[in-house]
VEXTORSE-743845 format. One record per residue (C-alpha): y, x, z; residue in three letters. Coordinates in steps of 0.1 Angstrom, whole numbers, plus 2048, in hexadecimal, padded with zeros to 3 digits. Example, Ala and Ser with C-alpha at 12.3 -4.5 7.8 and 13.67 -1.06 7.14 Angstrom:
2
7D387B84EALA7F5889847SER
//
This chain:
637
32DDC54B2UNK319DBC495UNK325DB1470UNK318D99452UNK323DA642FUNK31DDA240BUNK30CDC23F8UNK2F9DBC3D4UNK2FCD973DAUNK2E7D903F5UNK2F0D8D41CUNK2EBDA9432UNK2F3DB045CUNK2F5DCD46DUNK303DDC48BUNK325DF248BUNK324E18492UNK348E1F48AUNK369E0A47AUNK384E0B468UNK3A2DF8452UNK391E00432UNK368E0943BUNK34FE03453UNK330E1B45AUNK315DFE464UNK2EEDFF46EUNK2D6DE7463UNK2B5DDF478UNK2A0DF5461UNK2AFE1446FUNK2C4E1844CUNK2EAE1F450UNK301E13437UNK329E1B42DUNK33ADF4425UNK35CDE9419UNK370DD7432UNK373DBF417UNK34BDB7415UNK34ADAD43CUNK34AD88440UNK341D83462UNK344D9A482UNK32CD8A4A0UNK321D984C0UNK308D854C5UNK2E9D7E4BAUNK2D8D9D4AFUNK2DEDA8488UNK2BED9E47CUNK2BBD7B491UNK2DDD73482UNK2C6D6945FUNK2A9D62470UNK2BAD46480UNK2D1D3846BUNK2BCD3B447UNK2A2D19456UNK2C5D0D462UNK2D6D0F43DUNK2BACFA42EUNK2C3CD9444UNK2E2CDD433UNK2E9CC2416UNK2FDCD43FDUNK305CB33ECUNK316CAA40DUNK32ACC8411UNK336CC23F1UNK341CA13F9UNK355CB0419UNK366CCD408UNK38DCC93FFUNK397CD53D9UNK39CCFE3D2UNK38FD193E3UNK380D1A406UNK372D34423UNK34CD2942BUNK35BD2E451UNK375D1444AUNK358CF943BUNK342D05459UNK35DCF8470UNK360CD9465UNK33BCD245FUNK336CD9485UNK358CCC492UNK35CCEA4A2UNK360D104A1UNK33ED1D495UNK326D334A4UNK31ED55492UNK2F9D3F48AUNK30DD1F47BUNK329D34467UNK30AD47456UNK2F5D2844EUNK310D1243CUNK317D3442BUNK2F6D3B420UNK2F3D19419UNK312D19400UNK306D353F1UNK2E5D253E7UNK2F4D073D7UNK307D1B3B5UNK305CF93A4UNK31BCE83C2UNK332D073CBUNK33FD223B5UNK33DD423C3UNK362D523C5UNK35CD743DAUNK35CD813FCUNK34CD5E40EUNK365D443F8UNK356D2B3E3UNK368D123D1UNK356CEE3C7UNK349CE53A5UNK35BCCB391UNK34CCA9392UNK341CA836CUNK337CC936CUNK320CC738DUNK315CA537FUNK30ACB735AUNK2F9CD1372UNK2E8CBB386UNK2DBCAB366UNK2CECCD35BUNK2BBCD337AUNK2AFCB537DUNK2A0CC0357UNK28ECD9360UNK281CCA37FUNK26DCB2368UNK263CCD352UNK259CE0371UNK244CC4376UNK237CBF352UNK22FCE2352UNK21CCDD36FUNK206CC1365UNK200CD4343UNK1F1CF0351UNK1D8CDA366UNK1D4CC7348UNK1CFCE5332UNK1B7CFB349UNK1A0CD9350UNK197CDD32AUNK1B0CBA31FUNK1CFCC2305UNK1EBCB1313UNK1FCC982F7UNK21DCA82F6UNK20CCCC2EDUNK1F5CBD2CFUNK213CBD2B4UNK218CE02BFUNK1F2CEE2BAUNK201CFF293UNK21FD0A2A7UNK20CD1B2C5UNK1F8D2C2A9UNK20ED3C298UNK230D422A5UNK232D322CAUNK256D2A2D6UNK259D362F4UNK277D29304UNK25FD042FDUNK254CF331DUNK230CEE30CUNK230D10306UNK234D1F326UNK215D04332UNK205D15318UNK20BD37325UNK206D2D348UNK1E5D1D340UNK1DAD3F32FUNK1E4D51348UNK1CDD3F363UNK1AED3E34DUNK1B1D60340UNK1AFD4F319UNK1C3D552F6UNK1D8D352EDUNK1C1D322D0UNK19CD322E8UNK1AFD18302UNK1BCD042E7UNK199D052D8UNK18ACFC2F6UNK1A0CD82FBUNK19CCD02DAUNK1BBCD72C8UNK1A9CEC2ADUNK18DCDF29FUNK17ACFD292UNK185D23298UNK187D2426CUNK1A8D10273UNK1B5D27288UNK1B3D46272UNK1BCD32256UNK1D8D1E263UNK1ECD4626FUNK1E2D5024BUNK1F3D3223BUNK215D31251UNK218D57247UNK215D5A228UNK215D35218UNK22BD22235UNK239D06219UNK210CFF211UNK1FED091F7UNK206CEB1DEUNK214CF61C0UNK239CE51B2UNK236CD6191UNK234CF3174UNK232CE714DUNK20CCF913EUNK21DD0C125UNK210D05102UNK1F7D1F0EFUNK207D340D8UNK1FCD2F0B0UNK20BD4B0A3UNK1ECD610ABUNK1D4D72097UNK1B2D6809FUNK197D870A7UNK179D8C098UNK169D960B8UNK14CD7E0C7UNK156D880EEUNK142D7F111UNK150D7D132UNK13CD8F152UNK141D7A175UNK131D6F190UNK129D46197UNK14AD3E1A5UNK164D4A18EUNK17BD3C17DUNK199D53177UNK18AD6315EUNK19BD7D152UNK18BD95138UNK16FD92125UNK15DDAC10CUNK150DAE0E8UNK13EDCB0D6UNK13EDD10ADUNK125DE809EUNK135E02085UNK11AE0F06FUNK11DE3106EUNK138E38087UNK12DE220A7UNK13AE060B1UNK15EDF20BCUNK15EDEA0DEUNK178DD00E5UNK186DC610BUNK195DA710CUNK1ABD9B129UNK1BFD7C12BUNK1DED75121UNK1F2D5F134UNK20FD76130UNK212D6710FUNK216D4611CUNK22CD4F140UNK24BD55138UNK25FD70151UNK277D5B164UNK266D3A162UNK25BD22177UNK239D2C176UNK243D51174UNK253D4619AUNK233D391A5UNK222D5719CUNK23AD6A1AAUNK23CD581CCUNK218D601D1UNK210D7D1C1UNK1E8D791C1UNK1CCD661C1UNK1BDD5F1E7UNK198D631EAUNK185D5B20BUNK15ED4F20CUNK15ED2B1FFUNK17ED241F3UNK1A1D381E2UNK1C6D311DFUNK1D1D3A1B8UNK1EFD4C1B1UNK1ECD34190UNK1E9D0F193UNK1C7D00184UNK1D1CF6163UNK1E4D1115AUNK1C1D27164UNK1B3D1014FUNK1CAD15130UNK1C3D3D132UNK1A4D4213FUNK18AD5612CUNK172D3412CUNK151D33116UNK154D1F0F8UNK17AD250F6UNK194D350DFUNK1AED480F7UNK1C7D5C0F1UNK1C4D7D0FBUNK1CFDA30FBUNK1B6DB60EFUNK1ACDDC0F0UNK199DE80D5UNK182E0C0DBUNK172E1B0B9UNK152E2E0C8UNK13EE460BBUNK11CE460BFUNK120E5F0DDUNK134E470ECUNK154E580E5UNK175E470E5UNK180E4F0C2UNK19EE380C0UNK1ABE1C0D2UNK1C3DFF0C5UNK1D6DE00DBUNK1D8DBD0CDUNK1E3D9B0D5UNK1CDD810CBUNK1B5D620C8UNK194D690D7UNK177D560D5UNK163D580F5UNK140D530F0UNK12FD51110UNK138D56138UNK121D68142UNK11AD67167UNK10BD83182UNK0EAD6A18DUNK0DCD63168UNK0E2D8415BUNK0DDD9F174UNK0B6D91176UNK0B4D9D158UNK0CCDB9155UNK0C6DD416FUNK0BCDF8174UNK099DF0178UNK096DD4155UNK0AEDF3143UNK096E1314DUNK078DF7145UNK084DEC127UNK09DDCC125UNK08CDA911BUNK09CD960FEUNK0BCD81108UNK0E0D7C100UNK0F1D950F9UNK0D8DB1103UNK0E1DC90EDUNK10ADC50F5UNK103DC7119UNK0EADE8113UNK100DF80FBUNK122DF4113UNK10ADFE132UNK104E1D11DUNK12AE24114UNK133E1B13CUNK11EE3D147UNK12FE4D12CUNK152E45138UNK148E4D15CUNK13BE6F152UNK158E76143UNK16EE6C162UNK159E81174UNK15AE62192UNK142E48193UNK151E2218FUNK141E1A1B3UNK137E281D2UNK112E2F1D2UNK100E1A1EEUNK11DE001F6UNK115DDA1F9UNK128DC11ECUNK126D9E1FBUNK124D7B1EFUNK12DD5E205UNK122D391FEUNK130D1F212UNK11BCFA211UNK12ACE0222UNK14CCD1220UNK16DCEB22FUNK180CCF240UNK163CD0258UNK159CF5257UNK145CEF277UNK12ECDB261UNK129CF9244UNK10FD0E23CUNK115D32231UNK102D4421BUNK108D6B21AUNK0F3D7F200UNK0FADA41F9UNK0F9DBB1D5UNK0FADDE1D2UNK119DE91C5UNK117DF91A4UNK0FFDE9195UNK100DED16BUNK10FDD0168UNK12BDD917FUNK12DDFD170UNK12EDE914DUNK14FDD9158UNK161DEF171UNK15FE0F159UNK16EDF513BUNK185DE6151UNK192E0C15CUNK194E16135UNK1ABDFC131UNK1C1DFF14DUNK1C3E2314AUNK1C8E20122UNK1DEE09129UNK1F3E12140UNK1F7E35129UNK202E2310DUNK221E11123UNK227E3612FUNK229E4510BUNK23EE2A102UNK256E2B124UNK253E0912AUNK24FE0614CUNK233DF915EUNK21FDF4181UNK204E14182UNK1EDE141A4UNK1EBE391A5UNK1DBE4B1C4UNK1E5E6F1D2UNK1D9E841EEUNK1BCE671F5UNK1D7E4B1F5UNK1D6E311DEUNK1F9E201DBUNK20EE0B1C2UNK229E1C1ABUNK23FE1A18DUNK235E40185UNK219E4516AUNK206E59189UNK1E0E67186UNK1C9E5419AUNK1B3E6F1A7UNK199E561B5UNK18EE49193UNK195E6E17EUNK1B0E5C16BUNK1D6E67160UNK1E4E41163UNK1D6E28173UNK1E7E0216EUNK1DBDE217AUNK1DBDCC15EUNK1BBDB7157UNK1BED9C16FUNK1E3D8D166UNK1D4D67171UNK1CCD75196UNK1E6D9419BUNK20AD91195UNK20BDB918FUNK1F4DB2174UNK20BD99162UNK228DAD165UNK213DC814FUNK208DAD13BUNK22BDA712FUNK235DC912BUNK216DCE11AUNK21ADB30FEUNK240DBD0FFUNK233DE10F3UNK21DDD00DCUNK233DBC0CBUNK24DDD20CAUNK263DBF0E0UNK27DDC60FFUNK267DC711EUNK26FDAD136UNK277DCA153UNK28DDE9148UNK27DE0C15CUNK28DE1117EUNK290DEA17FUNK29CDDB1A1UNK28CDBD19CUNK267DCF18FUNK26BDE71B2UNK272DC51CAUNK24EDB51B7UNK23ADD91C1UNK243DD81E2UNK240DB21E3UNK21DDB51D4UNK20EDD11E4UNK21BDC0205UNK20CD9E1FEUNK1ECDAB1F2UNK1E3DC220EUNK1E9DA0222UNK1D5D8920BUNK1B7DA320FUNK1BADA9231UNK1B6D86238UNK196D8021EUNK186D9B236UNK18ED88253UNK17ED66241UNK15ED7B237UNK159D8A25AUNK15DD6526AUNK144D57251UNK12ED7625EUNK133D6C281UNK128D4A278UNK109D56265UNK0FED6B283UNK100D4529BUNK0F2D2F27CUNK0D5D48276UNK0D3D4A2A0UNK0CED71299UNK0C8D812BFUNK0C3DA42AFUNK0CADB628EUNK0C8DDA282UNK0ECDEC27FUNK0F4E0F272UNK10AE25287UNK12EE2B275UNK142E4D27AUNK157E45296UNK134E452ADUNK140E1F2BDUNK13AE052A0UNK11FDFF291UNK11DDEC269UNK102DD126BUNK0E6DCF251UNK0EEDB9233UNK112DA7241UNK133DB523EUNK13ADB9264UNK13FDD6276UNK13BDD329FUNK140DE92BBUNK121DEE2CFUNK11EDF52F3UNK107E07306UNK100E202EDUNK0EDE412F9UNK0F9E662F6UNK0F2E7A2D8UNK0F2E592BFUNK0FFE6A29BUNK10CE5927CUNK0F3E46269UNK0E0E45285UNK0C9E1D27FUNK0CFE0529AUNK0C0DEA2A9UNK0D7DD82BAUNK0D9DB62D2UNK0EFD9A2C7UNK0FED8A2E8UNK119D762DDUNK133D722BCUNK154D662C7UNK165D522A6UNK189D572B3UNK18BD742B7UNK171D8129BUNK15FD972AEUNK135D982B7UNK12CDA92D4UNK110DC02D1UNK0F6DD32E7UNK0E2DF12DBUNK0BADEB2E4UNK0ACE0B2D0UNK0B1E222B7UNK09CE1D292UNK08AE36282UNK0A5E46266UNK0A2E31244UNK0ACE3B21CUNK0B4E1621CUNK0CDE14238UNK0F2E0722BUNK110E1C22AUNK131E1023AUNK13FDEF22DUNK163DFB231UNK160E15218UNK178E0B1FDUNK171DFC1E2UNK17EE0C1C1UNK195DFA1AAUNK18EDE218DUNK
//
């Protein structure tokens, strides 16, 4: 005698070894013997064999209509041997019992399983609502199915073109469109972003990385609401001080500018002047919200997101020709370039002249100042602050830039809306060059002074301070071992950093002998460090990504096939000559060391993904000129 029973929800037969009221000891056609409840068995047959019982009557179930069934079935609970009956009109064979079973129990949405072969039928309304539902995802079976032809033929499908940003950035996966997507990826081995790129629904790769950066950290757009310009205070003294700005072409934020006084017979005063919109932003206003809401200016090659909107830049900038208010710091120097006093003011300063990188650096270099400079400008400012630079660095005992590091200038022709269309321009400078020294060693007197004075005072205050090797934001007065100082605080860039504001007002607070907008141990001055550092690790991250895409395009606008490369530390990657871009190289021999010159094969850039993939043809001969690692940080400003 053989048995049918239920075990872990499926159907099983076997034949009887021994039985009882409560168990049975059975054995299935694989050889396996099993202990069941009495209660499990549904069906006891002699004939046919166990495993012909399903074998026969599975094809048999699927001729049965379960719509039909349900048509013939009374009200309440019923035995699949007494629906089997009357759907043959007569006692059923072992084979006809087990097919109207296993065809019950395929049709859930017709028959509610109650236990031990009874089912009982669905209400009307609710098998009707169910219906409806499959009958759902039968068409979006279908749609899926005609997406993913659609999709892998290279054509976007309609319904998924609204849905490009969304498949960007965060995909809903439950979606129909989405699991096309998916589908589609899976068969051609792409990312969403290269299939969607290849039907079309991104126009360039730029838009890609541009679109993720913009739904994380700007996802209401970067428009600014409406903010009133506040008006220019006229309560200031105005400074005696004929001041200059130092920038490159493109900017505008300026933020500090300098000035130097001769003192006969005691040296000179060298005045730092930094921009004060912090006289002008009031904590807790509207703009102070903008500010606040984006912590920092966005740089990427060609274009930049302010933290400030445009005309309230252009009411604080340092511009040439203009009166600005300012907060000053004032050096008296002796004529070995000692710091004999210092004094803080807010003020009026006239700035003379912008001064930018191209016009001056021609003329002001460490080959025209070991020659002998040619008449221009102010020549003997810019020589005289060069001269009180290497002073301040050799006091520091750390030099204000890392010998033999390139920084990198990207010019973009051509309108962004169709990046395809634009030209880049990358050139490189060495870093510390005297007229970088010139303003990173000022810049790091005033910070550090600065930042001492708001310590002295217990005012509190946003100090970059860095530890062990690690450089990290803080409320704590902490050295900052990499530039040899005992307090380090960002504050001369209040229009592009939001740190640098909140100094600013603490800073002219302390100076005019006010109550600081944030009390020490502030909850609201620990959420914008953590807010800030957060944000501004992102907002960098992202103008690295921006600079090596622009790379990538150089390499394909240029049509460069092979380049020279210097091997970096990690023995894999390799930093290509005069762009920012680092690449892992394949095929590389045994015995390659760090430094080692390169000259490598370039067999194809991928813009999605921002990587160039590179094949080593030979080794150069070793070179005094050959770059240093462009990851190396850079120090602070």
């Amino acid at each position: 005698m053989h048995v049918l029973f239920e075990e872990d929800g499926s159907f099983k037969t076997g034949t009887i070894l021994t039985d009882s009221d409560t168990a049975l000891q059975v054995e299935m056609a694989s050889g396996k013997r099993s202990k069941i409840k009495a209660g499990h068995v549904l069906l006891r047959f002699p004939v046919p064999s166990p495993q012909a019982l399903l074998e026969t009557a599975e094809p048999l179930s699927l001729g049965i209509e379960p719509d039909f069934l349900w048509e013939c079935v009374h009200e309440g609970e019923f035995s699949f041997l007494d629906i089997a009956r009357d759907y043959y009109g007569h006692v059923p064979a072992p084979v006809e019992a087990t097919a109207v079973l296993l065809a019950l129990h395929a049709a859930p949405v017709y028959f509610h399983r109650k236990g031990k072969g009874r089912y009982k039928k669905a209400p009307a309304d609710i098998l009707q609502a169910a219906l409806a539902g499959l009958e759902k995802k039968r068409q979006q079976a279908l749609a899926i199915e005609r997406w993913v032809e659609e999709l892998t033929a290279g054509h976007l499908p309609p319904e998924l073109a609204a849905l490009t940003d969304q498949f960007l950035t965060t995909p809903d996966r439950n979606r129909p469109e989405t699991k096309a997507l998916e589908t589609a990826c899976a068969q051609t081995g792409e990312s969403a972003a290269h299939l969607l790129y290849r039907c079309g629904a991104v126009k360039s790769p730029y838009f890609v990385h541009v679109r993720r950066f913009l739904h994380e950290q700007f996802p209401k757009g970067t428009a600014f609401p409406p903010a009133e310009v506040p008006q220019m205070r006229a309560d200031l003294p105005r400074a005696e001080a004929i001041a200059f700005s130092i920038d490159d072409a493109h900017t505008t934020e300026i933020d500090d500018a300098l000035s130097v006084a001769w003192l006969p017979g005691v040296g000179s005063r060298i005045g730092i002047h930094i921009a004060a919109p912090g006289l002008g932003i009031t904590h807790g206003s509207p703009l102070d919200g903008i500010a606040r809401a984006r912590l920092s200016t966005v740089y990427m090659p060609g274009h930049k997101i302010t933290m400030l909107p445009d005309a309230v830049v252009a009411r604080y900038t340092l511009d040439g020709g203009v009166d600005c208010p300012a907060v000053s710091l004032y050096l008296t120097v002796n004529e070995q370039y000692e710091i004999v006093r210092h004094e803080s003011r807010l003020e009026i300063v006239h700035i003379a002249a912008n001064l930018r990188h191209h016009d001056i650096e021609p003329l002001f270099n460490q080959q025209t100042i070991d020659a002998g400079l040619p008449p221009f400008r102010f020549r003997d400012e810019l020589l005289h602050l060069w001269h009180f630079a290497n002073a301040c660095e050799g006091r520091r005992g750390k030099p204000s830039a890392t010998q033999g590091i390139h920084d990198y200038n990207f010019a973009i022709d051509g309108d962004l809306s169709d990046p395809d269309q634009c030209c880049v321009h990358i050139s490189e400078r060495q870093r510390g060059s005297p007229l970088d020294k010139l303003v990173a060693e000022l810049m790091i007197v005033a910070n550090s002074t600065w930042g001492g004075l708001l310590a002295e005072q217990k005012i509190a205050c946003l100090y970059r301070a860095q530890t062990q090797g690690k450089v990290r934001m803080t409320t704590s007065p902490l050295p900052h071992d990499g530039l040899g100082v005992p307090q380090y605080a960002w504050m001369t860039s209040p229009l592009r950093r939001y740190c640098d504001l909140i100094n600013q007002w603490q800073l002219i607070a302390c100076l005019s002998g006010e109550p600081p907008p944030f009390a020490p141990k502030s909850a609201e001055l620990f959420a914008a460090l953590r807010d800030f550092e957060l944000t501004y690790a992102a907002y960098a991250d992202f103008q690295r990504r921006m600079e090596r895409y622009w790379s990538l395009r150089w390499l394909r606008q240029e049509g460069v096939v092979e380049i020279d490369a210097t091997l970096r530390r990690d023995l894999v990657s390799a930093k290509l000559d005069h762009l920012p871009l680092l690449v892992r190289v394949s095929s590389l021999p045994p015995g390659m060391a760090v430094g080692q010159r390169l000259r490598l094969a370039v067999q194809a850039t991928d813009l999605l993904d921002l990587e160039a993939d590179c094949r080593f043809l030979h080794p150069l001969e070793a070179s005094d000129a050959a770059e240093a690692d462009a990851d190396e940080p850079p120090g602070e400003d």
